[in-house]
C-alpha positions in Angstrom: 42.5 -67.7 27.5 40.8 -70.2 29.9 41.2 -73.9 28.9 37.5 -74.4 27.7 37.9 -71.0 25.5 41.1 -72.6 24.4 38.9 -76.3 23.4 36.1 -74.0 21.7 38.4 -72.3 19.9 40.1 -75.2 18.5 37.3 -77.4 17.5 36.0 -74.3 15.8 39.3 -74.0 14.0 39.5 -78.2 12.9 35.7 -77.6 11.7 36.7 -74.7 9.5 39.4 -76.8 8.5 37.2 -79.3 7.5 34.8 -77.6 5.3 37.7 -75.8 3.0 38.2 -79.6 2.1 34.8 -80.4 1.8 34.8 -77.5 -0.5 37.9 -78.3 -2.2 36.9 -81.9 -3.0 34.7 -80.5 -5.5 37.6 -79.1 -7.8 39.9 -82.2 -8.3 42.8 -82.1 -10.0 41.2 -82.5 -13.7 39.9 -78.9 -13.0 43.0 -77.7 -11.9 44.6 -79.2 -15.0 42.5 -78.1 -17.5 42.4 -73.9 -16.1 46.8 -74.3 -16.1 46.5 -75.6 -20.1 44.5 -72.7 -20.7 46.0 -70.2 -18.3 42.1 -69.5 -17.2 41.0 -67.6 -14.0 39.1 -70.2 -11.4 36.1 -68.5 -11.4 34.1 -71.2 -10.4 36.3 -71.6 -7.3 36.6 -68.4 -6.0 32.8 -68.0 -6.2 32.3 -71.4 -3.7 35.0 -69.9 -1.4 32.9 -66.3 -1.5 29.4 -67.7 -1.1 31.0 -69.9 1.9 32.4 -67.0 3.3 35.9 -67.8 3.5 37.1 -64.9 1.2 35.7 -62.7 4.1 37.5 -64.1 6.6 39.0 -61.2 7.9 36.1 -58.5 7.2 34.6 -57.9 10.4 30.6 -59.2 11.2 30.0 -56.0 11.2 30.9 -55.1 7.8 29.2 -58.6 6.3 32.4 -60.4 7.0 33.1 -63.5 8.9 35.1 -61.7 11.9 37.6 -64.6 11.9 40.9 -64.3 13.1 44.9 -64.7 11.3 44.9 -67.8 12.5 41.7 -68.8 11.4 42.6 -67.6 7.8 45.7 -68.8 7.2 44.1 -72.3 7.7 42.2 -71.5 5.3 44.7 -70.8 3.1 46.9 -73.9 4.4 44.1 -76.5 3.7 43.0 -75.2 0.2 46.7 -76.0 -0.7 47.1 -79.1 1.0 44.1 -80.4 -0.8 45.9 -79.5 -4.2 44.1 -76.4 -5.1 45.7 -73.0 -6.0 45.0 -70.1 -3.7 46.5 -67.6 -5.7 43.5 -66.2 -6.6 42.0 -65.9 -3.2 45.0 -64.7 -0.7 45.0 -61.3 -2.0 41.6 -60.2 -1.0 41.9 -61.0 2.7 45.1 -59.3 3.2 44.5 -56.4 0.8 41.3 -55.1 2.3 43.1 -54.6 5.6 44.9 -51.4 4.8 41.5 -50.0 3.8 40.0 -51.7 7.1 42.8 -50.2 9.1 43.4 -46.8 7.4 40.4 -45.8 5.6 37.1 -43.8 6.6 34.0 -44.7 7.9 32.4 -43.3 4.5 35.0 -46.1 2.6 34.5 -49.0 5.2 30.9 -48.7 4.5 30.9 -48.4 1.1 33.0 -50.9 -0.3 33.9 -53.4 3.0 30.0 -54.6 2.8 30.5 -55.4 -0.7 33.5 -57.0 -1.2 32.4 -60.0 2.0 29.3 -60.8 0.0 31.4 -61.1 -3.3 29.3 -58.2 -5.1 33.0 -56.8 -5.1 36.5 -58.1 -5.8 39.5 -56.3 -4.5 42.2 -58.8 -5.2 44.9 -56.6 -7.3 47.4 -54.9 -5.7 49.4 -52.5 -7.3 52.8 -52.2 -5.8 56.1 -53.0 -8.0 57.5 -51.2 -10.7 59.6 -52.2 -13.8 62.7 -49.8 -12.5 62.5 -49.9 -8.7 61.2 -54.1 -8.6 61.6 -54.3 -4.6 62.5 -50.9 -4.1 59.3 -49.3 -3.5 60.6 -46.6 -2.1 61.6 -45.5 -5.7 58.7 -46.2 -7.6 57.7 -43.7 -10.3 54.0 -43.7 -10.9 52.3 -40.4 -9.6 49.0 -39.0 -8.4 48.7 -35.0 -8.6 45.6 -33.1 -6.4 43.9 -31.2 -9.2 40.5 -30.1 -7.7 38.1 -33.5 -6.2 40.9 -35.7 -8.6 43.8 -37.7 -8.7 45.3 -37.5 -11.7 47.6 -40.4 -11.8 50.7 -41.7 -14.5 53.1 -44.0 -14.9 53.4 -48.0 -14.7 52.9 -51.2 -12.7 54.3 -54.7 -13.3 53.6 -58.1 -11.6 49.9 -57.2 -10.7 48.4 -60.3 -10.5 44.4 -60.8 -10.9 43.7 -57.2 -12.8 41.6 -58.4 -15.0 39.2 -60.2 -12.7 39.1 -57.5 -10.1 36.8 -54.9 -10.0 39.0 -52.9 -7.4 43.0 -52.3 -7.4 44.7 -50.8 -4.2 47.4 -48.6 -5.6 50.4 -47.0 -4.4 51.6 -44.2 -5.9 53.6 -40.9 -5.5 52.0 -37.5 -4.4 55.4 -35.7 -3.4 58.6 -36.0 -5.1 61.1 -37.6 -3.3 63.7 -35.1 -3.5 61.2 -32.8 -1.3 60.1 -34.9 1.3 62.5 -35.2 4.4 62.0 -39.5 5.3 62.2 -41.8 2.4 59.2 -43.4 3.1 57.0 -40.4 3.0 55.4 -38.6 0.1 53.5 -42.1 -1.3 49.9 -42.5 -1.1 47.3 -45.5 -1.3 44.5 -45.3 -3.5 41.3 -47.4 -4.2 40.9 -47.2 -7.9 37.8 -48.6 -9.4 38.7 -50.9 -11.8 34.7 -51.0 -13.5 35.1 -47.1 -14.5 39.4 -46.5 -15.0 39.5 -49.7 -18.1 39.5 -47.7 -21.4 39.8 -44.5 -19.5 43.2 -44.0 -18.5 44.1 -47.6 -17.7 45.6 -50.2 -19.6 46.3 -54.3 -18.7 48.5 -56.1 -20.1 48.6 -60.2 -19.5 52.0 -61.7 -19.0 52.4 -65.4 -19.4 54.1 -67.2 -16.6 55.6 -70.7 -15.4 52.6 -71.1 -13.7 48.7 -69.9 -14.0 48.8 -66.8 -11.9 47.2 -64.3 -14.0 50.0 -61.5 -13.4 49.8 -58.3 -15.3 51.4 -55.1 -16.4 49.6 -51.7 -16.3 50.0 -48.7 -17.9 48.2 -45.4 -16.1 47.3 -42.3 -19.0 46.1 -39.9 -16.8 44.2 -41.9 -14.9 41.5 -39.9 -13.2 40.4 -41.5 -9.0 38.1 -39.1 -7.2 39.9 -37.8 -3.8 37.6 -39.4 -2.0 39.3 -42.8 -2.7 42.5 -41.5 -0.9 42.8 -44.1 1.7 44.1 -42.0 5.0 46.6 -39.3 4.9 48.2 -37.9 1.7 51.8 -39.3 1.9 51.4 -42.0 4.4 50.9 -45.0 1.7 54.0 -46.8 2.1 53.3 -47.8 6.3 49.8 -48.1 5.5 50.6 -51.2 3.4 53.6 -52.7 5.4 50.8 -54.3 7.9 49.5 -55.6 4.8 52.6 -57.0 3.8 53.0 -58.9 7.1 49.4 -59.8 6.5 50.3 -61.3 3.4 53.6 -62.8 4.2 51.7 -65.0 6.9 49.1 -66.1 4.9 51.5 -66.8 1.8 53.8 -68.9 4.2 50.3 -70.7 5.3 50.2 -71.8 1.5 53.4 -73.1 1.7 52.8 -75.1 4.6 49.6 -76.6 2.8 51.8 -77.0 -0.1 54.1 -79.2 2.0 52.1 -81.3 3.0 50.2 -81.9 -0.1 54.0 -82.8 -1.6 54.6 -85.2 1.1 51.2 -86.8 1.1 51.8 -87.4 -2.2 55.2 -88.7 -2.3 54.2 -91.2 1.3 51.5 -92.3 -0.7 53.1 -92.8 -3.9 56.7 -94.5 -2.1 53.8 -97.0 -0.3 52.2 -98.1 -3.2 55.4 -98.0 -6.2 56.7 -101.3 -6.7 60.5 -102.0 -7.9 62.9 -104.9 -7.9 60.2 -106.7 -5.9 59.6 -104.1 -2.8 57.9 -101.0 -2.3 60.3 -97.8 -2.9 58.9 -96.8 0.7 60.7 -99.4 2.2 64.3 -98.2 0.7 65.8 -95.6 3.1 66.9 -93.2 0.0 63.1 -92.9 -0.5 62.2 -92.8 3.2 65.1 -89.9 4.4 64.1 -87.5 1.9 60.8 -87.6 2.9 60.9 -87.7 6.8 63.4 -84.5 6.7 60.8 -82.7 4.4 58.1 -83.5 7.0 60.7 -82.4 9.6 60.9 -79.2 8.2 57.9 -78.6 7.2 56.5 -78.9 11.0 59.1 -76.7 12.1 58.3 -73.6 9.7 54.6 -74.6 10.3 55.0 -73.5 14.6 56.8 -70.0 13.1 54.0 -69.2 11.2 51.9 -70.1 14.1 54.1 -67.8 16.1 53.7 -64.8 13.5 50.0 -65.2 13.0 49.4 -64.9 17.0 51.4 -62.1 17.2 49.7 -60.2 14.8 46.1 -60.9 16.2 47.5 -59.2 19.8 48.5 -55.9 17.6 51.9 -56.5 18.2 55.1 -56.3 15.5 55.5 -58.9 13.5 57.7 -57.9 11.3 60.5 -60.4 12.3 57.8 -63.5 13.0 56.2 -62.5 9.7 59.2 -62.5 7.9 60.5 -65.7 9.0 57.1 -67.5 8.6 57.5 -66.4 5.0 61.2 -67.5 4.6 60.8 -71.0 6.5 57.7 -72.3 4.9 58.7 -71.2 1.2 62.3 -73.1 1.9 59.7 -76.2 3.0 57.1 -76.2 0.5 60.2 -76.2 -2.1 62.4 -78.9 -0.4 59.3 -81.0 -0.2 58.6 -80.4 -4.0 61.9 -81.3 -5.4 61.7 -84.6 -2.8 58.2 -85.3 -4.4 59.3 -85.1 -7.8 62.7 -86.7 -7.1 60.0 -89.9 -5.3 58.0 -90.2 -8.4 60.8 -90.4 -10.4 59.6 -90.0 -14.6 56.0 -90.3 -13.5 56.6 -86.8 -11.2 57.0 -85.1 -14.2 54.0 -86.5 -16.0 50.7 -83.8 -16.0 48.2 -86.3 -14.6 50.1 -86.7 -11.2 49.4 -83.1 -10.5 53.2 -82.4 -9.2 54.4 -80.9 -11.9 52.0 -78.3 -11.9 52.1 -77.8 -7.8 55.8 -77.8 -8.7 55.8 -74.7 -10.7 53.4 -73.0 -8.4 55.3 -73.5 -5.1 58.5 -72.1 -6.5 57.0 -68.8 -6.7 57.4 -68.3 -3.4 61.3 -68.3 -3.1 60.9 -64.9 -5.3 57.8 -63.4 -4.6 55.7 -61.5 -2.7 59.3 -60.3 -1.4 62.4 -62.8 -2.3 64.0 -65.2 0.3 66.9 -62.5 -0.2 65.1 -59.4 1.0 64.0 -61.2 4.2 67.6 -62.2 5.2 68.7 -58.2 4.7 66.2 -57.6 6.8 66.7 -59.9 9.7 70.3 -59.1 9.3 69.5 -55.3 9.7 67.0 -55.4 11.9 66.5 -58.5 14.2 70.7 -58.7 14.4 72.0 -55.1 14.0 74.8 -55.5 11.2 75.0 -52.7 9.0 72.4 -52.1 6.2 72.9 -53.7 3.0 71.3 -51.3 0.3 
């Protein structure tokens, strides 16, 4: 990229980086407060982020998206957790819609892309894990049978966050048993199911109270009927349709954690500055200022490995390892910067009306899930170092 490209590029990116704050500014901390009380959907904040595009970040113009790129997105996603906000509800439907962007039709792209940029649409449920198989997805149990222009689909999903305030799920499910199919990861298929039409019809949701306001669900398929036509791709190609995804997701999740960073250490700089004891700010007491610095430390370093893994998945390249790392590096940040930020506000960290608490509980998600911290050592053991496989 020539060097005025390069400039163009970046004052584009700081001036995207600067309206998601603008934006942001208008949902304090009271708002955030008062949705975790009530474990309420942000409805009111996901509709600013659709009608300023940002939800369509990675739809292409051409489908009434905003053509951006990873990068681009994930500083989305960076700033609207740095400025104390929750993205949970808005990550999903950028990286979701990219297995039906990369895998489906020209009949699907233009039916559903379209809607789902201008917010007519939400596809922000993704239906993955199971109760029995957890991370193994390889041995989930829900299955879709071809009878005539159907799908008729059974079985169970848990940890599906945002099913009741999507109108479309992705789901993966099996159309081949796996005793009869010769790879392990063959015989699964994805799905679009439409939500609107499957509620009282074969589907069930069922809301499961968490630490933190993410509005995860179970659901239970009865013979669920999906026309054929919403087979995204191949019959029995699901499961590496949706590992771009997952990369896609892990980078923009590890974003969030890098926004959650630095909203933690903003917050404890600003608090150590200001707290006065035994006649001297905190911030002056190198027990206050070590924790910090090393927090900031690390939170720069995990922030240049998602940088890495976002670029390299922009030049279509594998990113698997980058991806994976990004998500293991910036989860370990956001939570060391959490537990120094509580530890810096001492009683007062613990308090509702300092926020922490609450961004607390959030950011620890992301040592479990999507994908524990354990998973992505197997794999970098496995694959990135060679030793022998683990499970």
């Amino acid at each position: 990229m020539a060097q005025a490209e390069l400039s163009l590029a970046n004052e584009d990116l700081a001036q995207i980086r600067e309206s998601v704050r603008a934006l942001c500014a208008k949902f304090p901390g009271e708002y955030w407060r008062a949705l975790d009380r009530e474990r309420a959907y942000p409805t009111e904040f996901v509709a600013a982020l659709t009608q300023a595009g940002f939800l369509a970040a990675l739809i292409p113009e051409d489908y009434g998206g905003s053509g951006l790129s990873m990068t681009a997105a994930a500083a989305i996603m960076e700033e609207i957790q740095a400025s104390g906000c929750n993205g949970a509800a808005c990550h999903a439907q950028m990286y979701t819609m990219g297995t039906l962007l990369r895998h489906g039709s020209a009949a699907q792209k233009a039916r559903w892309l379209p809607a789902i940029a201008s917010g007519e649409l939400r596809l922000q449920a993704f239906g993955v894990t199971e109760p029995t198989s957890g991370s193994d997805t390889l041995s989930l149990r829900t299955t879709a049978v071809r009878e005539g222009d159907h799908y008729i689909i059974n079985g169970q999903k848990i940890w599906t966050s945002r099913a009741e305030h999507s109108d479309l799920l992705l789901l993966l499910a099996r159309t081949t048993p796996r005793e009869a199919v010769t790879r392990r990861s063959d015989g699964l298929s994805v799905f679009l199911v439409d939500m609107r039409l499957a509620q009282g019809t074969g589907i069930s949701i069922n809301p499961i109270r968490t630490m933190m306001n993410h509005a995860t669900t179970e659901l239970f398929f009865d013979d669920l009927r999906v026309p054929a036509e919403n087979l995204i791709g191949e019959e029995g190609q699901g499961f590496r349709y949706i590992l771009s995804g997952m990369n896609a997701e892990r980078i923009l999740i590890a974003a969030e954690c890098i926004g959650d960073a630095k909203w933690f250490i903003a917050k404890a700089t600003g608090y150590a500055k200001e707290r006065i004891v035994f006649g001297r700010p905190i911030g002056q007491n190198q027990g206050v200022q070590f924790p910090i610095a090393r927090a900031y430390a690390q939170m720069r370093a995990a922030e240049l490995m998602v940088g890495a893994a976002a670029s390299r998945y922009e030049a279509g390249r594998d990113c698997g390892a980058e991806a994976n790392m990004a998500k293991l590096l910036a989860a370990d940040a956001s939570w060391a910067a959490a537990d120094m930020c509580l530890q810096t506000h001492g009683g007062f960290g613990f308090a509702e009306e300092f926020d922490v608490e609450r961004k607390f509980r959030e950011t620890r998600l992301y040592q479990t899930a999507p994908i524990s911290t354990n998973l992505i050592l197997s794999y970098l053991a496995e694959h990135v170092l060679g030793l022998p496989r683990s499970y």
